[in-house]
C-alpha positions as CSV (number, residue, x, y, z in Angstrom):
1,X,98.8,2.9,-6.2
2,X,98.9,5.7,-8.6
3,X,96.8,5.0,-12.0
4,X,99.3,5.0,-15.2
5,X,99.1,7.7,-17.7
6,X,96.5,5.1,-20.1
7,X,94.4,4.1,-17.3
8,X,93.9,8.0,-16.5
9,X,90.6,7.3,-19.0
10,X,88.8,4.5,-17.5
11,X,86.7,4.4,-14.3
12,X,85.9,0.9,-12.1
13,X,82.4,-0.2,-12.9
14,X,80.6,-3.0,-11.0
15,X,77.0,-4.2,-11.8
16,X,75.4,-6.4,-9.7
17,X,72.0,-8.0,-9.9
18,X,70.2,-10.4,-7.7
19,X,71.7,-13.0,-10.0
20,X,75.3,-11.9,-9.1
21,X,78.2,-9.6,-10.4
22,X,77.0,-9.3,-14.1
23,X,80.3,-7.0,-15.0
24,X,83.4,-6.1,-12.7
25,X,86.2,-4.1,-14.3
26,X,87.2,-0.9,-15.7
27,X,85.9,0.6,-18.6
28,X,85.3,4.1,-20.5
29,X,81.6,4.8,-20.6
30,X,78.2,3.5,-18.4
31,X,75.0,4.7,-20.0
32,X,72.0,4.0,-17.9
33,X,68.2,4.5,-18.6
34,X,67.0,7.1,-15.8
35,X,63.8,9.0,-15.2
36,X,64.6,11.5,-17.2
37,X,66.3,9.8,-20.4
38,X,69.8,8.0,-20.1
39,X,72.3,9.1,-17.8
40,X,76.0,8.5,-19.3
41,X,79.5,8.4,-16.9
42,X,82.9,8.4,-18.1
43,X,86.0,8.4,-16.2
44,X,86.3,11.4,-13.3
45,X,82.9,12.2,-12.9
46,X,81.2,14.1,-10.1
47,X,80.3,12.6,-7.1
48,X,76.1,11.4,-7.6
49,X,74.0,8.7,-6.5
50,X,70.7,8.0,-8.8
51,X,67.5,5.8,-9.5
52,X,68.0,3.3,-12.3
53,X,64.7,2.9,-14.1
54,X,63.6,-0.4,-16.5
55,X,65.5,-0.2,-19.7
56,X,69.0,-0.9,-21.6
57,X,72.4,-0.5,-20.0
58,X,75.3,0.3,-22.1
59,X,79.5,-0.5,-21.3
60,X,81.9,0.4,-23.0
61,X,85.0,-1.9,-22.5
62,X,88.7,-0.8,-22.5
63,X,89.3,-2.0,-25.9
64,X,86.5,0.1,-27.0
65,X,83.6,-2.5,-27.5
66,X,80.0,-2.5,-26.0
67,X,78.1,-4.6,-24.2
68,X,74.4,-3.7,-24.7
69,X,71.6,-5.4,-21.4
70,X,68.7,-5.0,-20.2
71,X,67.9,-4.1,-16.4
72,X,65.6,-3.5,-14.3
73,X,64.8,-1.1,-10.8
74,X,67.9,-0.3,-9.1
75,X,70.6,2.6,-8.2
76,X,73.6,3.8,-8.9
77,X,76.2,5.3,-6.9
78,X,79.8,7.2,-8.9
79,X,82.2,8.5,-6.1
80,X,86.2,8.0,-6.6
81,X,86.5,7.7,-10.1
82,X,84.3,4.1,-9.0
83,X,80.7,3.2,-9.9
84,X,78.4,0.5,-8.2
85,X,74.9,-0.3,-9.7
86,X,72.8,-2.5,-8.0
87,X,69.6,-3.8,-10.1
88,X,66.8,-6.4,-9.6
89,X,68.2,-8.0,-12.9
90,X,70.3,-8.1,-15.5
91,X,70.0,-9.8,-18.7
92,X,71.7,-9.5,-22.2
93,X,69.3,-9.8,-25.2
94,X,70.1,-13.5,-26.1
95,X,69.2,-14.6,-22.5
96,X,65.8,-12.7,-22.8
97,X,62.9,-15.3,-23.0
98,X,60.4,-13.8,-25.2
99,X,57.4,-16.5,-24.7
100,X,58.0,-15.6,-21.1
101,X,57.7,-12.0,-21.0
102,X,55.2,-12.0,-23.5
103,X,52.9,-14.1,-20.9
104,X,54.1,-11.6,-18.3
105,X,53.1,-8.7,-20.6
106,X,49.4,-10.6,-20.4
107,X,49.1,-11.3,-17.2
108,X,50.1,-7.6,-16.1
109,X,47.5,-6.3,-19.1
110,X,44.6,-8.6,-17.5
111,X,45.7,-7.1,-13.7
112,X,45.4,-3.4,-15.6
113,X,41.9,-4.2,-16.7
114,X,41.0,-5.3,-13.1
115,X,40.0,-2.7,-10.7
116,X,42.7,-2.8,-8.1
117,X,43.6,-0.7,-5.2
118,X,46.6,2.0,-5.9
119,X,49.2,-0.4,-4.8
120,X,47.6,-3.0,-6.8
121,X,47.6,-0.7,-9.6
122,X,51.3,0.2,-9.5
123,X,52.6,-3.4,-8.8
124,X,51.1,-3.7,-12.2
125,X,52.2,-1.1,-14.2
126,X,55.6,-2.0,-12.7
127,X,55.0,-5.4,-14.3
128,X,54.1,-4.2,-17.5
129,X,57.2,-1.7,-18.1
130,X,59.7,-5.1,-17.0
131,X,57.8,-6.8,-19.8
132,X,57.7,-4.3,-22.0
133,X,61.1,-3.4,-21.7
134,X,61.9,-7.0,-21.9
135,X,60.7,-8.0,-25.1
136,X,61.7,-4.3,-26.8
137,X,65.3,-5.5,-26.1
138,X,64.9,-9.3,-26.7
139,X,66.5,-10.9,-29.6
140,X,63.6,-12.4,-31.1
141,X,61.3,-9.4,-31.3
142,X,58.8,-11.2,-33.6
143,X,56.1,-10.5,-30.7
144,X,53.4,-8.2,-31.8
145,X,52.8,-5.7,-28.4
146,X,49.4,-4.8,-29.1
């Protein structure tokens, strides 16, 4: 099936989380946090496959809108004018609990302070970036992070 002259813009875009398919469709624009800074893909793009780090995911729809979330550790793979990212989770900013995350941001602080082995160690600085990230991004950021 050949795409029509106005579709010729837009690329297929699937995110999935453990949670399930958190978008499925076409769209104009992905802009994912990377190691680096954000990586952004539009329709056509070369061929690459890359780390998705903790931080906010950007879509923009075919009618032009965004949708703004929050993800965690994952990948993502553009190839045929189609994108798959896989992440631990996805979450938009109203579904963020804030009490939660900030007792995760806690508990990884108290496991920082500990003396841990290296994995130990990185489990918990893994912990603290989700939190982190998490509450940056929340809705209600009335939660002082020092």
């Amino acid at each position: 099936m050949l795409e029509s002259v106005n579709d010729s813009h837009l690329f297929r875009l699937q995110v999935i989380s453990v949670n399930g398919i958190f978008f499925d469709g076409k769209c104009k624009a992905v802009i994912l946090p990377c190691v680096d800074g954000e990586a952004a893909f539009m329709a056509h793009h070369e061929e690459v496959f890359t780390a998705i780090y903790d931080g906010e995911i950007k879509i923009q729809k075919e009618d032009g809108s965004w949708i703004e979330a929050v993800v965690s550790l994952g990948s993502a793979q553009y190839a045929n004018n189609r994108c798959t990212i896989i992440v631990d989770t996805c979450e938009l900013p109203e579904e963020i609990d804030a009490r939660r995350a900030s007792e995760a941001l806690e508990l990884a602080k108290e496991h920082m302070r500990q003396q841990q082995s290296i994995r130990e160690l990185r489990m918990s600085q893994a912990a603290m970036a989700r939190a982190l990230t998490r509450l940056k991004f929340s809705t209600s950021n009335k939660i002082n992070l020092d």
